[in-house]
N, C-alpha and C positions, 0 to 999 in steps of 0.2 A: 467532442472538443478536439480541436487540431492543434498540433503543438510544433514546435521546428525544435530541433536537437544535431546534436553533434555527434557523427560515428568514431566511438572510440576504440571499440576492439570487436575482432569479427570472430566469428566460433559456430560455422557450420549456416544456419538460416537464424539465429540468436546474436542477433548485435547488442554490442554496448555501447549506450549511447550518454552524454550529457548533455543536461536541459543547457537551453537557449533563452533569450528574452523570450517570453511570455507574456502574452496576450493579455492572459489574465491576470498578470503580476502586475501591469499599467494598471489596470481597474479595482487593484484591490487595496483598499483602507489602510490595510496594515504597512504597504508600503516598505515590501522588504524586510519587517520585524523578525517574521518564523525563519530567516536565513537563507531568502531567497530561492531560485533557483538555480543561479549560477553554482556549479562545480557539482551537481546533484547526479551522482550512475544512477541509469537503471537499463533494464534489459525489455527487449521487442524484439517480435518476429517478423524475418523477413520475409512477410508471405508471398510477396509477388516475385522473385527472388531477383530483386533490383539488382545491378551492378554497383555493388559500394567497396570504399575503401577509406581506413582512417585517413580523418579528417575532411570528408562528406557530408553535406549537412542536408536533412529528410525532414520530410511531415510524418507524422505519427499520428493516428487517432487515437484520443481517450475515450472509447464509448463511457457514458455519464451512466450508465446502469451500474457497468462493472466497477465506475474509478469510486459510485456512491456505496455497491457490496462490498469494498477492501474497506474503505472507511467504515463501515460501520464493524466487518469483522476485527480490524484492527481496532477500533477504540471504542465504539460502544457496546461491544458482545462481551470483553472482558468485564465491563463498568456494571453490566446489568447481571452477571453471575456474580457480583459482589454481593448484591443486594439481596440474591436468592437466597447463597450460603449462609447469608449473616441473618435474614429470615429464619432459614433451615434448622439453622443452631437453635433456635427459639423453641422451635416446635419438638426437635429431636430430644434436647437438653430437657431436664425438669429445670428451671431459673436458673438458666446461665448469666454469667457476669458479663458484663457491654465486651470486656476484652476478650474473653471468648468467642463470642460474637461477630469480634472486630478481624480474628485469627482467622476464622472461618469465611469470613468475607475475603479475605487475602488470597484464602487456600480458592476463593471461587477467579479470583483475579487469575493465579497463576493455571489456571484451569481453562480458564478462556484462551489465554495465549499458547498453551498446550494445544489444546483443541485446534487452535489456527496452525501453527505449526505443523501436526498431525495431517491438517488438510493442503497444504500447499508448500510440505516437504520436495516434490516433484514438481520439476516447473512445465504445466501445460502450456503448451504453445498457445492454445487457444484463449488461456487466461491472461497471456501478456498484450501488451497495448502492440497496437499493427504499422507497419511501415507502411505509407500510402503511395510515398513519391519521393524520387531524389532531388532538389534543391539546386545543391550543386557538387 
């Protein structure tokens, strides 16, 4: 998916960028509910190493593989180590009580986000979304 953004601050081949109208934000239902795009940083690499300078506006690619592995490590990897834990408790426990249970499924939430963190403490160049092209 290609996206146009705005170069906010530059730091070696690591731009900061904020999102632009979106493509996708016209076609989507929600129509601006989740808080749009506007005013939204995020970081990409300048692989080709374009000539930019704040307030340059770029395509970006989202490959859909990777934008679909964040989404799932950020939201559904924690939601399903809930389910483990609070399984887990079951079997480990002799008749735990649902709230135990429920503490344990927690302990799997904050485990998940652990975990994510743990893995992308270090920002891989190759894991940020890619500058394609300069704009203007």
């Amino acid at each position: 998916m290609l996206e146009k953004a705005l170069v906010i601050k530059i730091d070696k081949d690591i731009i900061t960028l904020a999102c632009g109208d979106s493509a996708g934000c016209q076609n989507c239902a929600a129509s601006g509910v989740c808080g749009g795009v506007k005013d939204k940083t995020f970081e990409a690499w300048n692989s080709q190493n374009l000539d930019l300078e704040p307030g340059s506006r770029v395509e970006v690619l989202l490959p859909t593989g990777k934008t679909i592995a964040s989404a799932f490590m950020v939201m559904i990897f924690p939601l399903l180590l809930f389910f483990v834990f609070y399984f887990a408790a079951g079997f480990v426990l002799t008749a735990p009580a649902e709230g135990i249970q429920v503490v344990f499924g927690l302990a799997g939430i904050a485990a998940g986000f652990g975990i994510n963190f743990l893995l992308n403490r270090k920002t891989d160049r190759k894991k940020l979304p890619e500058i394609i092209n300069k704009i203007s």
